[in-house]
C-alpha positions as CSV (number, residue, x, y, z in Angstrom):
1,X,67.1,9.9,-52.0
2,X,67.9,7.5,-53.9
3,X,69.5,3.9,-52.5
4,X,72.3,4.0,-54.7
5,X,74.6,0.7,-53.7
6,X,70.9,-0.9,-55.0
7,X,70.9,1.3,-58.1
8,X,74.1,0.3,-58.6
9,X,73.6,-3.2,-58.0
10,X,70.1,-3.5,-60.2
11,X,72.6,-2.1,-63.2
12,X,75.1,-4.7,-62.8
13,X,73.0,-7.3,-62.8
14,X,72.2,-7.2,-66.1
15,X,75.9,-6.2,-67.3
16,X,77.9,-9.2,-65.8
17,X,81.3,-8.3,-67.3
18,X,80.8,-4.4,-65.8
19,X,80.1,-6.0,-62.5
20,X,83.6,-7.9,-62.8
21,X,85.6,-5.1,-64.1
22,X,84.0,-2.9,-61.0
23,X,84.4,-5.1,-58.3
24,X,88.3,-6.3,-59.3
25,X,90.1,-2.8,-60.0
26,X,89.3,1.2,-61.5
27,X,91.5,2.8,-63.5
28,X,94.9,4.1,-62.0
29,X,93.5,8.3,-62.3
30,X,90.2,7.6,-60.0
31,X,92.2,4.8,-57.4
32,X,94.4,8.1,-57.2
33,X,91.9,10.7,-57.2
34,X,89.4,8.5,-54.3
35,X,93.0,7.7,-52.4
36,X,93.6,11.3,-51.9
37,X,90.2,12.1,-51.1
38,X,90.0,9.2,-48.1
39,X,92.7,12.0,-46.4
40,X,89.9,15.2,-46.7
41,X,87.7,16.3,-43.9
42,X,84.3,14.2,-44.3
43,X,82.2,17.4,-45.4
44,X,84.7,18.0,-48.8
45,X,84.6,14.0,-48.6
46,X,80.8,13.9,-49.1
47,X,81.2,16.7,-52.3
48,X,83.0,14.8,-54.1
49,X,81.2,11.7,-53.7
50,X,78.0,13.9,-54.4
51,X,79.9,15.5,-57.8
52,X,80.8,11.4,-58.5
53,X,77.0,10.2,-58.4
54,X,75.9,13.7,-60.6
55,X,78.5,12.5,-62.9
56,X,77.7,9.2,-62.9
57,X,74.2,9.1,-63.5
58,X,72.8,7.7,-59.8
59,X,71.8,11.3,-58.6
60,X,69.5,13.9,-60.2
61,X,70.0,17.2,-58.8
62,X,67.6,20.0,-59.3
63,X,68.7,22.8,-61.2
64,X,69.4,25.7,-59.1
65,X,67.4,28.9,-59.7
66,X,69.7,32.1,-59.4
67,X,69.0,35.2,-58.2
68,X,68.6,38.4,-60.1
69,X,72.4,39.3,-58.6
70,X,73.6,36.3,-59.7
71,X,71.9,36.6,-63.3
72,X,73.3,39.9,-63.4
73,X,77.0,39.3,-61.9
74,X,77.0,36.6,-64.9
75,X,75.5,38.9,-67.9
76,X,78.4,41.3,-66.6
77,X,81.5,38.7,-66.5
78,X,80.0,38.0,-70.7
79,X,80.2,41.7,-71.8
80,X,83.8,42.2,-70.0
81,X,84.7,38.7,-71.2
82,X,83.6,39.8,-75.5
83,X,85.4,42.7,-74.6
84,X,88.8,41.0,-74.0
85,X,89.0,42.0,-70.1
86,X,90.5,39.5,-68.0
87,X,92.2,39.3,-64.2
88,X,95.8,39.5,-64.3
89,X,98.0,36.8,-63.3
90,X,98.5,38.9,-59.8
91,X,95.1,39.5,-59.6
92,X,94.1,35.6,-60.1
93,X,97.1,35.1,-57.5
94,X,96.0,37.1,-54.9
95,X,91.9,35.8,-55.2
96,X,93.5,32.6,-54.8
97,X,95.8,33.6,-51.5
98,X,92.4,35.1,-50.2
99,X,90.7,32.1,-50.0
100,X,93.4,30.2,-49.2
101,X,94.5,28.1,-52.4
C-alpha cells in the first residue's frame, strides 16, 4: 500500500503554492463534509477516506470482476430501464426504511 502522507508530500514539494493553500485551509463543502465524518463509526470513517484517495489520485484500486449474477442483475435493470420501468416513490421509500435510511 501505498505511503500516502509521503505521496502526498513528494507532490507538494514541487507545487509550493498547493503546499500553502493545503496546509492553511479547504474549501468550506469538504471542512464540512470531513467535520461530519470525524462523528461516524471508524469502519464508515475509513470508506470515506478510501473513496477520498480513489478520488484523489493516491490509491489505485483494482477493478472488481463481477459475477455472472451480477452481470445479469445489471443487463436486466438496462432492458427494464429502455423500457421506461422504474420503482415508485413508495417502493424507493420502503427499500430505503429496509435498510435503514
Amino acid at each position: 500500500m501505498l505511503n500516502h502522507v509521503a505521496l502526498a508530500r513528494s507532490k507538494l514539494a514541487f507545487m509550493p503554492d498547493t503546499k500553502k493553500r493545503m496546509l492553511t485551509g479547504m474549501t468550506k463543502l469538504l471542512d464540512q463534509a470531513l467535520e461530519i465524518a470525524r462523528s461516524l463509526p471508524a469502519d464508515a470513517q475509513d470508506d470515506i477516506a478510501r473513496i477520498v484517495l480513489q478520488l484523489a489520485g493516491a490509491e489505485a484500486s483494482a477493478p472488481v470482476i463481477l459475477s455472472e449474477d451480477e452481470r445479469s442483475a445489471i443487463a436486466a435493470s438496462k432492458e427494464a430501464s429502455k423500457r421506461g420501468e422504474f420503482a415508485t416513490e413508495a417502493q424507493v421509500r420502503a427499500t430505503w426504511a429496509k435498510h435503514g435510511l
